[in-house]
Backbone as a ProteinNet text record, in pm:
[ID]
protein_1_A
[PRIMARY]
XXXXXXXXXXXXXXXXXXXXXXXXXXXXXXXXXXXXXXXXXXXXXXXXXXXXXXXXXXXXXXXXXXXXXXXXXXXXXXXXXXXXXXXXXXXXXXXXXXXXXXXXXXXXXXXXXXXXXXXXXXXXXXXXXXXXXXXXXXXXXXXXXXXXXXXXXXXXXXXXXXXXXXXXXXXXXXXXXXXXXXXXXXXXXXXXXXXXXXXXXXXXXXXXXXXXXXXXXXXXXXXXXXXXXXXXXXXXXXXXXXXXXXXXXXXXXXXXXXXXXXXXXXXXXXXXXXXXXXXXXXXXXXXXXXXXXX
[TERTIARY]
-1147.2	-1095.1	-943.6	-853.5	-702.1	-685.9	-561.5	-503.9	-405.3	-409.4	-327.9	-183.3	-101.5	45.9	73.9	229.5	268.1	274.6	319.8	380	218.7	124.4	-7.6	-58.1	-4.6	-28.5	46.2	-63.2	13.5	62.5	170.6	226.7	214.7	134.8	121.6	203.1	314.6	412.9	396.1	373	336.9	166.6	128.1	-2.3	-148.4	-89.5	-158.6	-332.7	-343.4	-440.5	-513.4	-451.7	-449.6	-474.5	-331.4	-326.4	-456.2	-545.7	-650.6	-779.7	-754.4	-863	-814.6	-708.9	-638.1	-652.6	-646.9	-669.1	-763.1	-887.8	-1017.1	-1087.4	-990.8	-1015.1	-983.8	-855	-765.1	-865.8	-891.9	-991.1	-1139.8	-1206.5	-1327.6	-1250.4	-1143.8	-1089.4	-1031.8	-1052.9	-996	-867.9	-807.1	-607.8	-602	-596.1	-564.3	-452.1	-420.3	-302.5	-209.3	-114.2	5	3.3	-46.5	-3.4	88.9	201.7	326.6	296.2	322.7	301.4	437.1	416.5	560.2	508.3	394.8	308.5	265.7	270.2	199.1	39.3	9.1	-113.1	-190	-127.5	-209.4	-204.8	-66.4	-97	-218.9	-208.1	-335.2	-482.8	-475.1	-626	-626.1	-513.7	-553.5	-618.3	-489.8	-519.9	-663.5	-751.6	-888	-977.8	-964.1	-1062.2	-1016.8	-915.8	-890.9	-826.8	-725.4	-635.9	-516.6	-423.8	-284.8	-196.7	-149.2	-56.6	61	154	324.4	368.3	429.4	542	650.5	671	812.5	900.4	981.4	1048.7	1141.8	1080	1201	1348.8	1311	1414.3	1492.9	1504.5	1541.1	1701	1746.6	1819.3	1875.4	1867.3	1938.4	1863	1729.7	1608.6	1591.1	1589.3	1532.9	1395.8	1358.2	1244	1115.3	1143.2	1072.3	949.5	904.1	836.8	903	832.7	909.4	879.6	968	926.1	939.5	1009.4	1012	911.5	946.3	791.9	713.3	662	509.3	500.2	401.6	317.7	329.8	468.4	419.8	355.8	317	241.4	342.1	410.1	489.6	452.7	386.3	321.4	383	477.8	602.4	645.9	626.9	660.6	810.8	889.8	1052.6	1055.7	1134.1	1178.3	1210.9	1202.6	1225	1363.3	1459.8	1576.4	1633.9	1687.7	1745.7	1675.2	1759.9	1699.1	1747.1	1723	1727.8	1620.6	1584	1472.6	1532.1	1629.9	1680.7	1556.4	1474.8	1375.1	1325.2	1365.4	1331.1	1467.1	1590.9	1698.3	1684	1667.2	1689.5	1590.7	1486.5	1379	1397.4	1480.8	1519.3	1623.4	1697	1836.7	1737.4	1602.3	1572.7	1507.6	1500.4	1440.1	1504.8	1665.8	1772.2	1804.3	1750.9	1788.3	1681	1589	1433.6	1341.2	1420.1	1331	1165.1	1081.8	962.9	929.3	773.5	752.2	718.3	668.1	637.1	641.6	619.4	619.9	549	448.8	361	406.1	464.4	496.4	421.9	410.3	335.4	421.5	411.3	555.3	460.7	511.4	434.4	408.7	310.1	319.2	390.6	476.2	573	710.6	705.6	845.9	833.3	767.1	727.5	798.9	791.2	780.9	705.8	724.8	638.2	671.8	504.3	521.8	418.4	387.9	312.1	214.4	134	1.4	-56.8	75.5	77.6	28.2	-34.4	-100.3	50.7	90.1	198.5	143	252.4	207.5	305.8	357.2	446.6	588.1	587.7	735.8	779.1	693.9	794.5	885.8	998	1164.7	1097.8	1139.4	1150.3	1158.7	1175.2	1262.9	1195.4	1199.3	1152	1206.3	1097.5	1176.2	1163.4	1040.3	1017.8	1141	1166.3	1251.2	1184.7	1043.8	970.9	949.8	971.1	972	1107	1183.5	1310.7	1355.4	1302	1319.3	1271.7	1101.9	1018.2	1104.2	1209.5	1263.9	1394.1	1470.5	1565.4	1498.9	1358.1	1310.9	1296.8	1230.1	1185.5	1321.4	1405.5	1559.9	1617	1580.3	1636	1573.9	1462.5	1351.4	1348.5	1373.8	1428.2	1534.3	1687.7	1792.8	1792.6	1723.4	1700.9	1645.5	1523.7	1457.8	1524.5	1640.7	1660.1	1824.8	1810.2	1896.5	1885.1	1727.5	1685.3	1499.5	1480.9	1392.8	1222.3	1269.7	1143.1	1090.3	929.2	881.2	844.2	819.7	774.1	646.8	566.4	471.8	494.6	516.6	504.7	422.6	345.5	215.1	236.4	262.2	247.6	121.8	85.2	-5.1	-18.9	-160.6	-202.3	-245.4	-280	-343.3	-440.6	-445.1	-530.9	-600.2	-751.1	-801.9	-946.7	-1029.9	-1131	-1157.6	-1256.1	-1362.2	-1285.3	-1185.6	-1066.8	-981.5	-950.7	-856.8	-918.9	-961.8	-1049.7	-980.2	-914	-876.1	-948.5	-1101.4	-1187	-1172.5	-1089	-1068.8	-963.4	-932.3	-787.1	-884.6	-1011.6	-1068.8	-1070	-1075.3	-1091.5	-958.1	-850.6	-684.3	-626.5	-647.5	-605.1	-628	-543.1	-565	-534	-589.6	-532.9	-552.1	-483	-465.6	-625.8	-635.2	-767.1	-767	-909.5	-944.3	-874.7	-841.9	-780.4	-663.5	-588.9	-460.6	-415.4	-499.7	-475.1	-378.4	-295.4	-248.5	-304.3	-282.1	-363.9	-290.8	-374.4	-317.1	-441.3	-392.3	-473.7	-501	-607	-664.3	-714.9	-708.6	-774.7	-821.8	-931.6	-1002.5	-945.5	-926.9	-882	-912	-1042.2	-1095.4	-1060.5	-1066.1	-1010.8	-889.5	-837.5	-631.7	-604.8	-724.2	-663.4	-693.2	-821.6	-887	-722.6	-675	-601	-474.7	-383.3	-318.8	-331.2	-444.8	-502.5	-519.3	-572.8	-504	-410.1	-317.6	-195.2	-124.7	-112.2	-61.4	-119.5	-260.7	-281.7	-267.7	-186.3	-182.8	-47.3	-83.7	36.8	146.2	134.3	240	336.3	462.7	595.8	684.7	763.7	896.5	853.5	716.6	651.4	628.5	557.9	539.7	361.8	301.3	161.4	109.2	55.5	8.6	-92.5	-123.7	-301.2	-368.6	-483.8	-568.1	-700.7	-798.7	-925.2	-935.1	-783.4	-832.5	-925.3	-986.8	-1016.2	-886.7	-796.9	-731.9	-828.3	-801.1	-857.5	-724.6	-786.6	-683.7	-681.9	-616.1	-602.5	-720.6	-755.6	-853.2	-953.3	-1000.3	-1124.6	-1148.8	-1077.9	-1139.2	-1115.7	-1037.5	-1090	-1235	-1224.3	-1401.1	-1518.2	-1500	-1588.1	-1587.3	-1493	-1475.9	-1532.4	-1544.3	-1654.3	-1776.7	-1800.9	-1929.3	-1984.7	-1934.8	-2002.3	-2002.4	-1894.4	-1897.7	-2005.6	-2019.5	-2123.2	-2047.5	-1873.1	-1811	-1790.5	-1775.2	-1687.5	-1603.2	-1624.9	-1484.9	-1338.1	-1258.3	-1190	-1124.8	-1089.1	-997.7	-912.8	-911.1	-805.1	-738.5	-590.5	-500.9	-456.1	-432.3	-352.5	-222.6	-135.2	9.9	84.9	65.2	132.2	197.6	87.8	46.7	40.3	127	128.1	218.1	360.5	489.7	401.7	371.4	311.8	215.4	98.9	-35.1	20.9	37.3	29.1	137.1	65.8	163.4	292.7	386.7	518.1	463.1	366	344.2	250.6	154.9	98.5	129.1	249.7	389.2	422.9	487	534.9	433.9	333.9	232.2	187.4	181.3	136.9	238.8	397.9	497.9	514.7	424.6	416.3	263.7	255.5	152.2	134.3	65.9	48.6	-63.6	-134.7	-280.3	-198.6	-236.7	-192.3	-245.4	-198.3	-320.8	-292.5	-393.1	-425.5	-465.3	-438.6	-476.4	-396.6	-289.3	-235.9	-277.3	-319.8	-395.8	-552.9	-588.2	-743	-687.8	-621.2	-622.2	-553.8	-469	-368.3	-387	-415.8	-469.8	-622.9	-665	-843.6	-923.9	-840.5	-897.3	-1029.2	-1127.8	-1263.7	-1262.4	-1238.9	-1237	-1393.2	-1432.4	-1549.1	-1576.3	-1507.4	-1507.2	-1428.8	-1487.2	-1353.9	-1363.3	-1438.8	-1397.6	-1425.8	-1410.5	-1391.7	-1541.6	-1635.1	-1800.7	-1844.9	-1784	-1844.6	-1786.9	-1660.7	-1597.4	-1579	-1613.3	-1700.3	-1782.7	-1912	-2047.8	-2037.2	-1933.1	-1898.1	-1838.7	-1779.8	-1677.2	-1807.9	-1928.5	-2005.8	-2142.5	-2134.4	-2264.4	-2438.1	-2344.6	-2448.8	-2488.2
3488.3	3356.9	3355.4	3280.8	3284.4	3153.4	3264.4	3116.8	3042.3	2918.9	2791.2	2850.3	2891.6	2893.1	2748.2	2713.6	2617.1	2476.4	2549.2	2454.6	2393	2423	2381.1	2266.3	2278.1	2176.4	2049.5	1889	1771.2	1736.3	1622.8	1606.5	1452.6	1373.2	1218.4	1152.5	1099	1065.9	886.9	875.4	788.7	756.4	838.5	863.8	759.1	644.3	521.3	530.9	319.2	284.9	374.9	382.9	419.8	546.6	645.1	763.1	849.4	766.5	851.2	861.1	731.5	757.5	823.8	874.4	940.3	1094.8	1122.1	1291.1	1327.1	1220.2	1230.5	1292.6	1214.8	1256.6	1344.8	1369.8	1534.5	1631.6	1610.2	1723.7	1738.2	1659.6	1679	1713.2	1735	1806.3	1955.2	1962.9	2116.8	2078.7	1996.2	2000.4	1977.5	2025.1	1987.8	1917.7	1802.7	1783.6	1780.3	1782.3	1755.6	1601.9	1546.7	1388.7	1398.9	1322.3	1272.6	1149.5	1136.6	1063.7	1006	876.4	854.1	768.9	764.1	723.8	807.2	847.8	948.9	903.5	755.2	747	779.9	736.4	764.5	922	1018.7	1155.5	1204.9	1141	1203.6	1158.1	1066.4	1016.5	1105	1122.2	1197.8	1347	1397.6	1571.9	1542.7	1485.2	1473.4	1448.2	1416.6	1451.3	1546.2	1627.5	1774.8	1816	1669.7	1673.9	1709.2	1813.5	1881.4	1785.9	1717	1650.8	1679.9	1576.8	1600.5	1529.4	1481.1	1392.6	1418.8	1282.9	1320.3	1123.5	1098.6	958.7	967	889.3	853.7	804.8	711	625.4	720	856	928.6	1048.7	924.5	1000.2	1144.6	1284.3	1397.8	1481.5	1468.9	1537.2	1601.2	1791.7	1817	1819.6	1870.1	1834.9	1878.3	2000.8	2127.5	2168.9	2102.8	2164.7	2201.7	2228.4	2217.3	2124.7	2109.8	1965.3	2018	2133.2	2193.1	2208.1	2115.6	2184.7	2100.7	2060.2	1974.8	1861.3	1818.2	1691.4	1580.1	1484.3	1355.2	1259.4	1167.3	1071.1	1005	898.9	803.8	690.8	661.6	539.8	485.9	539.4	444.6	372	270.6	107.5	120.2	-7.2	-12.5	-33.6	-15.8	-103	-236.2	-330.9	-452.3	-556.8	-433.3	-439.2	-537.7	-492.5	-574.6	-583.8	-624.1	-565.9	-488.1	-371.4	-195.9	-156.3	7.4	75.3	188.3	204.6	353	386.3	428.2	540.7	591.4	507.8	616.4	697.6	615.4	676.5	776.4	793.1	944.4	1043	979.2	1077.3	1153.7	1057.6	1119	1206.1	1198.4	1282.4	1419.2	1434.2	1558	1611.5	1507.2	1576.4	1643.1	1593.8	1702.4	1788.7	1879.6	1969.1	2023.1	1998.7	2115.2	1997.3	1976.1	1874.1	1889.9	1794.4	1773.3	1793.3	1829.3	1822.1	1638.3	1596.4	1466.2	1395.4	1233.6	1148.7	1016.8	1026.4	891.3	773	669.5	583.6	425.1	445.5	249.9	161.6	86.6	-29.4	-161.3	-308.2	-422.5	-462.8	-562.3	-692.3	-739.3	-829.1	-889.2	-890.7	-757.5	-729.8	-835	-906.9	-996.9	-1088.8	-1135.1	-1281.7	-1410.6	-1517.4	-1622.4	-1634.1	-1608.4	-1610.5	-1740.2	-1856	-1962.6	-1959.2	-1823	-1786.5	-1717.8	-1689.9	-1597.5	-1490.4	-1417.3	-1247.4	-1156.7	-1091.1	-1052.4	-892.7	-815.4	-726.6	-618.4	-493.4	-393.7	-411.3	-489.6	-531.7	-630.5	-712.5	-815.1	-777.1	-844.1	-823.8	-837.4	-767.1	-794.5	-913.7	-1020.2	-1133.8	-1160.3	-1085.6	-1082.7	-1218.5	-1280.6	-1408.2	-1420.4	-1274.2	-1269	-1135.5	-1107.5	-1040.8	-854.7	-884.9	-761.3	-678.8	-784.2	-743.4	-700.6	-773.8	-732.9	-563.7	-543.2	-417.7	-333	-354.3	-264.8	-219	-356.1	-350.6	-250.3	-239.3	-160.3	6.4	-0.1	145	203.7	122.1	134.9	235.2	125.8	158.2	263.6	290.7	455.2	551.9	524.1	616.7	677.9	534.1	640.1	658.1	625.4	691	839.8	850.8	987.6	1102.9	1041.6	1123.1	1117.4	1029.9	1064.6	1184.3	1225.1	1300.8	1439.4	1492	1592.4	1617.6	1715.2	1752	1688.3	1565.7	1552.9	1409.8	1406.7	1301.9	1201.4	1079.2	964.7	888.2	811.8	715.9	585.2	442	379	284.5	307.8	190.7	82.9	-72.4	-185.2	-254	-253.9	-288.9	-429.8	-508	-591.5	-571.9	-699.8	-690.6	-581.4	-502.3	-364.4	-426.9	-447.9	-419.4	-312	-323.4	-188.3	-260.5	-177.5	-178	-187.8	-89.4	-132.8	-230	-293.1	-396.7	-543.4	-576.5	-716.3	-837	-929.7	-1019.6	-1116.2	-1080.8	-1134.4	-1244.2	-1157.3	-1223.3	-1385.7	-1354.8	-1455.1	-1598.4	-1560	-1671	-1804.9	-1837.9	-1949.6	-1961.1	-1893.5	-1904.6	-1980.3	-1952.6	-1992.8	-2125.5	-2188.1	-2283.2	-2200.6	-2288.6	-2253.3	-2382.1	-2318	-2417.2	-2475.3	-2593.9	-2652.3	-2546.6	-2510.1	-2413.7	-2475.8	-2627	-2691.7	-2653.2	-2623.5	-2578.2	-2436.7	-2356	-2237.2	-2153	-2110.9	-2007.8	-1901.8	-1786.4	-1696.2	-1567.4	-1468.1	-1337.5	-1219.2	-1146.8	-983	-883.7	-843	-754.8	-608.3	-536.3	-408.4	-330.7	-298	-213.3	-63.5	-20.1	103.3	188.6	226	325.4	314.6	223.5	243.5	265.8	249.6	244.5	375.5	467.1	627.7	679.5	665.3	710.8	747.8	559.9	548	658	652.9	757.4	889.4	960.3	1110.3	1112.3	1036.7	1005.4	991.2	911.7	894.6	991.8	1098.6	1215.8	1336.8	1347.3	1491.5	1414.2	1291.3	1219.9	1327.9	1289.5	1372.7	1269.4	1174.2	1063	1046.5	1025.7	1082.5	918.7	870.8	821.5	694.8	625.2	500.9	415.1	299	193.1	173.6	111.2	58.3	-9.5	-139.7	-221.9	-171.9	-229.3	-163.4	-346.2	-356.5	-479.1	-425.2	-505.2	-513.4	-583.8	-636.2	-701	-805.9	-839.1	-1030.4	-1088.9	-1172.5	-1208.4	-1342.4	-1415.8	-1522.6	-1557.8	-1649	-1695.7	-1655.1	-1635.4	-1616.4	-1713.2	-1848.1	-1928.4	-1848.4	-1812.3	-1799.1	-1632.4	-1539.7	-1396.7	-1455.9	-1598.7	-1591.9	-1681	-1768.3	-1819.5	-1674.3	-1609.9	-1501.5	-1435	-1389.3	-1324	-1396.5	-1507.9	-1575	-1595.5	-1583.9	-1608.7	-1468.1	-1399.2	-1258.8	-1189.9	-1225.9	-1205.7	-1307.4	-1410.9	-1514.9	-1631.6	-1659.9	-1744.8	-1886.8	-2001.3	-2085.2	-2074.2	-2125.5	-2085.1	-2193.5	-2138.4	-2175.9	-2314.2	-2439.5	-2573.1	-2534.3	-2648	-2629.7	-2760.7	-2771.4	-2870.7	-2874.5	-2982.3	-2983.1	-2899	-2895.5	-2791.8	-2884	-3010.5	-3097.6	-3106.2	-3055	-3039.5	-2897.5	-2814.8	-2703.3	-2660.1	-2681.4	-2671.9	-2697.6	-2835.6	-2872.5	-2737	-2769.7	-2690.9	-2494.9	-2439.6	-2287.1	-2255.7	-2121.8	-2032.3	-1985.7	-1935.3	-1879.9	-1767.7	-1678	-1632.3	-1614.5	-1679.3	-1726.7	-1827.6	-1915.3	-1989.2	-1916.7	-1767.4	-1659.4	-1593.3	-1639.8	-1552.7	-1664.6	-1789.3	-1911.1	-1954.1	-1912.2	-1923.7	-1864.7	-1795.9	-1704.3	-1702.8	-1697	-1699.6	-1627.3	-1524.9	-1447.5	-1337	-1314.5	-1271.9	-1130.8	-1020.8	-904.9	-830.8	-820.8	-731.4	-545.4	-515.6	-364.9	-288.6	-350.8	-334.2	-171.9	-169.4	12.1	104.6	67.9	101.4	189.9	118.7	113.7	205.8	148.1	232.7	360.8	373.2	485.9	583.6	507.3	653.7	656.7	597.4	591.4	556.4	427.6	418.2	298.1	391.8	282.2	183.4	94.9	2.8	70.5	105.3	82.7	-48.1	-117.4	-255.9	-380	-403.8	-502.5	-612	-670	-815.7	-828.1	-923.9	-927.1	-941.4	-976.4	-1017.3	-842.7	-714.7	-647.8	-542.1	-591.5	-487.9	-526.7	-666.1	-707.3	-633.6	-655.4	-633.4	-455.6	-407.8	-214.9	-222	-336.7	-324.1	-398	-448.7	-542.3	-399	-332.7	-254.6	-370.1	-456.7	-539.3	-554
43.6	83.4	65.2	171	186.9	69.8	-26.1	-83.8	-5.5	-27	64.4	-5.1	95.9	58.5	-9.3	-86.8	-140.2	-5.9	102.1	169.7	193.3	195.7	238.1	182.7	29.2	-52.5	-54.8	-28.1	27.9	-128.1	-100.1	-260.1	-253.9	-331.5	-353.2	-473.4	-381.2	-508	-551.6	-709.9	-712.2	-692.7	-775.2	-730.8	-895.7	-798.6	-898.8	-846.2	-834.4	-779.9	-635.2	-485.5	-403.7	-366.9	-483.7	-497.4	-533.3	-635.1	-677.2	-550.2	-450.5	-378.8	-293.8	-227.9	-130.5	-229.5	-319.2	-402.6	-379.1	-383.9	-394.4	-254.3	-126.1	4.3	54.1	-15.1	24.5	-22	-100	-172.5	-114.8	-91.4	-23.6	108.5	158.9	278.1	231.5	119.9	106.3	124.1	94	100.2	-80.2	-163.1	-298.9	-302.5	-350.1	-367.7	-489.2	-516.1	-616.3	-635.5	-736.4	-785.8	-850.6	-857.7	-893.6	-945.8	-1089	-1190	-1247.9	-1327.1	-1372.5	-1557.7	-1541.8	-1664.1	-1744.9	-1872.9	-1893.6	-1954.3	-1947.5	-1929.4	-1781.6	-1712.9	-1599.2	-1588	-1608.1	-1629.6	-1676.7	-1824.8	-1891.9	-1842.6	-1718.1	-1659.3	-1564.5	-1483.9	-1366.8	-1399.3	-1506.9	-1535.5	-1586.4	-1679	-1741.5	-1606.6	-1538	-1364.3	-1296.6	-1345.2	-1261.1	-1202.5	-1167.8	-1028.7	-1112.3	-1041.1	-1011.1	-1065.6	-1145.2	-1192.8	-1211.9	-1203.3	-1253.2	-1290.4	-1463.7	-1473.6	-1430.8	-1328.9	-1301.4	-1244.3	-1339.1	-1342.7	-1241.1	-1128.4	-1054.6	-1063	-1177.1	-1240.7	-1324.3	-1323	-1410.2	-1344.7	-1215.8	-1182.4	-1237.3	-1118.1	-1179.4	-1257.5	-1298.7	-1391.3	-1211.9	-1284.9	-1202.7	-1143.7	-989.9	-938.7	-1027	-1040.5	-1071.3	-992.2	-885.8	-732.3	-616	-540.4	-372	-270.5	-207.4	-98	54.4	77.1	158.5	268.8	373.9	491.1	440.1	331.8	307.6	313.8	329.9	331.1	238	259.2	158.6	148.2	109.7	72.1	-5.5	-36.7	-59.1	-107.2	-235.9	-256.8	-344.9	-429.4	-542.2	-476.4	-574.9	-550.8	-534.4	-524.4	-549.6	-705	-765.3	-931.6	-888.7	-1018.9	-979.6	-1016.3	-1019.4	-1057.2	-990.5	-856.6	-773.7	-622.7	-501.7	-373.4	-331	-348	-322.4	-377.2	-298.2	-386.8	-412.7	-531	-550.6	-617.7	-634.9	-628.9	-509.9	-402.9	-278.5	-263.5	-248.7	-283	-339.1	-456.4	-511.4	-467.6	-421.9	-369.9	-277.9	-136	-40	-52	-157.7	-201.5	-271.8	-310.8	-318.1	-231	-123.4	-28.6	75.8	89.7	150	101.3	24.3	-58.9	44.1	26.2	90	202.7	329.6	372.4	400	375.5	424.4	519	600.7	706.9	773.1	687.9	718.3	632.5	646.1	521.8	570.8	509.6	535.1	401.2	434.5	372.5	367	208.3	217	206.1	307	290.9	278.2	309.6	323.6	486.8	437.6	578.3	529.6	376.9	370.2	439.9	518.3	532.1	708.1	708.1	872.6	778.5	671.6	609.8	665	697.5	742.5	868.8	924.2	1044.2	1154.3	976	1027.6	1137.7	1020.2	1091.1	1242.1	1287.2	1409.8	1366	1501.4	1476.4	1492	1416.3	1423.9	1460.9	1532.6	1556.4	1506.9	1567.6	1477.3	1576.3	1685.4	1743.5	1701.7	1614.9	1525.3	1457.4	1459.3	1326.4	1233.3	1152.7	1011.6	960.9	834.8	816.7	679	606.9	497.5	392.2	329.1	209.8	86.1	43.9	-95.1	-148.8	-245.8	-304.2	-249.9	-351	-329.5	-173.5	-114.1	51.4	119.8	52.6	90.2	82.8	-89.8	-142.2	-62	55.1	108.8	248	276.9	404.2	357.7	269.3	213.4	223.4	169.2	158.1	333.1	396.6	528.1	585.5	584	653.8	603.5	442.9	425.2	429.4	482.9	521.7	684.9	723.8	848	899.9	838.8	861.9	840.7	688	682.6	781.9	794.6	878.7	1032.7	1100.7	1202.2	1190.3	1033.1	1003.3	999.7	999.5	885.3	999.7	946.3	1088	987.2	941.1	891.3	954.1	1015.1	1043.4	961.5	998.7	920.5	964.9	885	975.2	851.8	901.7	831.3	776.4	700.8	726.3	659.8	742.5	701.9	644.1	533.2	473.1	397.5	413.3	364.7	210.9	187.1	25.6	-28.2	-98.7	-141.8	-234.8	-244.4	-316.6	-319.2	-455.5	-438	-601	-613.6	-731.6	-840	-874.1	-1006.3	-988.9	-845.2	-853.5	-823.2	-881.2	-859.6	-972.7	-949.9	-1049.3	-1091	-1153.6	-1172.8	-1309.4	-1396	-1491.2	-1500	-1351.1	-1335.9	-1272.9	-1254.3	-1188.4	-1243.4	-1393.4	-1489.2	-1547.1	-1443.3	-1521.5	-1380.2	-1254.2	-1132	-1056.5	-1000.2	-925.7	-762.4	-673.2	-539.3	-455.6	-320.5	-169	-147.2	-99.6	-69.7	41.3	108.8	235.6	368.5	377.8	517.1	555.6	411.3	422.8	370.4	325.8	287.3	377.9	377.2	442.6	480.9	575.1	625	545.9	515.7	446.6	456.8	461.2	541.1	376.6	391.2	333.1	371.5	263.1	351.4	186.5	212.7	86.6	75.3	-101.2	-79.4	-10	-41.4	35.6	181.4	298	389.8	379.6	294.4	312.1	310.7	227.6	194.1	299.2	378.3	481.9	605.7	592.9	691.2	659.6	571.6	469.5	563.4	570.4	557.7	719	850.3	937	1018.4	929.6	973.5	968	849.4	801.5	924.5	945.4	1039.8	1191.3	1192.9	1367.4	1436.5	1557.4	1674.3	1654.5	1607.3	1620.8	1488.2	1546.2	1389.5	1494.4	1349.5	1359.3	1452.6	1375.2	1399.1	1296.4	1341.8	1270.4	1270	1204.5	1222.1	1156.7	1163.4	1033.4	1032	845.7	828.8	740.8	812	750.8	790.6	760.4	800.8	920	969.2	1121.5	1105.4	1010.7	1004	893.3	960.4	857.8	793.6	702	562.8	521.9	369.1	320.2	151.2	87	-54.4	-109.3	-66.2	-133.4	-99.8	35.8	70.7	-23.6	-37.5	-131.4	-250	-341.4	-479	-482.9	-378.6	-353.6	-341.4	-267.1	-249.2	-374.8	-405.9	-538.6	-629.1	-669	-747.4	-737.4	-600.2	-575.8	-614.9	-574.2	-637.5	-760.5	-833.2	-953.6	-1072.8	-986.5	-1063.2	-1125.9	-1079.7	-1154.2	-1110.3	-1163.6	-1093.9	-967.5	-869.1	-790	-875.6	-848	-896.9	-846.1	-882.4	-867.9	-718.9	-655	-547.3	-549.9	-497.3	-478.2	-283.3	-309	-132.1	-149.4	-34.6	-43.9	-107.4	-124.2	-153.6	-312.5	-392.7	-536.8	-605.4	-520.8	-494.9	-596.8	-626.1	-668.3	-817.2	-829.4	-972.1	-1059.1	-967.2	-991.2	-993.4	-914.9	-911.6	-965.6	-1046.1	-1075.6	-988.6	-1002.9	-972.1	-890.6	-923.8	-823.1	-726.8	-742.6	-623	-552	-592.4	-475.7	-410.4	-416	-402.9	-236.9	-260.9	-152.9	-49.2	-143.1	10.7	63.4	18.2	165.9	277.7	282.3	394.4	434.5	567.9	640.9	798.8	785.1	898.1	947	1042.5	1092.2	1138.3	1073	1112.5	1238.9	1334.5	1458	1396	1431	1421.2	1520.8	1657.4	1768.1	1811.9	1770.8	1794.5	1706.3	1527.7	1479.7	1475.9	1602.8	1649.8	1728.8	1829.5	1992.2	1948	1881.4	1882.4	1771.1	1649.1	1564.1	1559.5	1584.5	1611	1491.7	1394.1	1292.4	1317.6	1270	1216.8	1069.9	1079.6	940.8	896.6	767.1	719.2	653.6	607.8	562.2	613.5	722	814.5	777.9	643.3	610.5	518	417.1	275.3	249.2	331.3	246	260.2	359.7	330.2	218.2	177.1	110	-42.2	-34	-196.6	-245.2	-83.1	-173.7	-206.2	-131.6	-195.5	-350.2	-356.9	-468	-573	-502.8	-661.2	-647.1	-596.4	-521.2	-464.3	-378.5	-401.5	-222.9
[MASK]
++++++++++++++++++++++++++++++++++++++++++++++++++++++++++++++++++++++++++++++++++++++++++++++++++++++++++++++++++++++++++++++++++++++++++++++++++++++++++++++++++++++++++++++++++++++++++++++++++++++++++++++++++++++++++++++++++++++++++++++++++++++++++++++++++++++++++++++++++++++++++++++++++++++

């Protein structure tokens, strides 16, 4: 049997929540990958299931790489810091990546970076117009992501992504801490389960298509009320208190203010047609009952 040269091997930087189900897929594909770690708890979770690990701090300007990036396969899932609006951790990333450019780079950015789009289906020719901070930062990364790459012989794909959740990310516990929007007035907001998100990831990465855009949802958009209602109902809890928008400022937290100023139905319609993705979970009642095994 041929060993996989270096360049063969994909490298998942930032390799959290997402990252582990995207390792998990590389690998039942025979691509092993390199996780890029910046925790050394999560280090020590990943290496104890087997997977290829690396500490290595973004935030650590000037520490060398100590891999190669040359020719291979990224995966891009570090967040921005929450310093200011910039993401110098892609910054410096991309500064090691002119040293040895990549062959490609699949990047997770937001739907935030639409900002409010008062519930329109927005699609991937919408501007930008970002109004939360964190989105701003995603729109800063976006833009140095592909200046670069129209510098340097390396491709990009960008995936605009909705809310992630999956079996470890469930805010079940937040149910008897939360208020929300009555359902008349809820705002609209897009979801998509991990497991499809990595699927989409591993996809997007072996597609003919470079130096694009593509949102990713389950293609039914909802509202933040309606998955913490579901989410209770399945967990067995209270649903949680609702207020009008009116009582809004008073009643909710800072940051879930933060998420009902904005409102928008993501289409996935180039998604579908163009990389040929199948949702396995296209709406929140079926990607509960995966996440309750019910």
């Amino acid at each position: 049997m041929t060993t996989p040269s270096i360049n063969d091997t994909p490298v998942i930087v930032g390799c959290g929540f997402l990252g582990k189900y995207l390792a998990k897929l590389l690998c039942n594909s025979h691509k092993i990958p390199l996780c890029i770690i910046q925790s050394r708890q999560s280090y020590d979770h990943l290496s104890s299931e087997g997977f290829d690990t690396r500490l290595f701090d973004l935030d650590d300007v000037g520490k060398p790489l100590g891999f190669q990036l040359e020719n291979r396969e990224i995966y891009y899932l570090a967040p921005p810091s929450r310093t200011d609006l910039c993401d110098h951790r892609m910054d410096y990333f991309l500064s090691l990546c002119a040293l040895n450019p990549p062959k490609k780079i699949v990047y997770i950015s937001t739907s935030g970076v639409y900002g409010d789009c008062q519930g329109e289906w927005v699609d991937e020719t919408r501007p930008m117009a970002p109004i939360s901070q964190r989105a701003t930062r995603r729109v800063y990364a976006e833009n140095a992501l592909t200046r670069f790459c129209n510098r340097q012989p390396t491709d990009y794909l960008i995936l605009r992504v909705g809310g992630i959740y999956g079996p470890e990310r469930l805010p079940v516990q937040r149910l008897r801490d939360i208020t929300v929007i009555c359902p008349d007035e809820a705002p609209y907001s897009n979801r998509i389960h991990v497991a499809d998100l990595a699927h989409v990831c591993q996809i997007a990465m072996n597609s003919q298509y470079r130096n694009d855009v593509f949102n990713v949802a389950d293609g039914h958009a909802t509202t933040m009320t309606d998955f913490y209602y579901k989410l209770a109902d399945f967990s067995g809890q209270p649903r949680p208190p609702c207020v009008p928008m009116s009582q809004a400022s008073e009643k909710l937290s800072a940051g879930m203010l933060s998420f009902i100023r904005e409102s928008r139905r993501l289409s996935i319609r180039k998604l579908q047609t163009q990389l040929k993705v199948s949702i396995q979970f296209p709406d929140l009642t079926s990607g509960l009952k995966n996440c309750f095994n019910k």
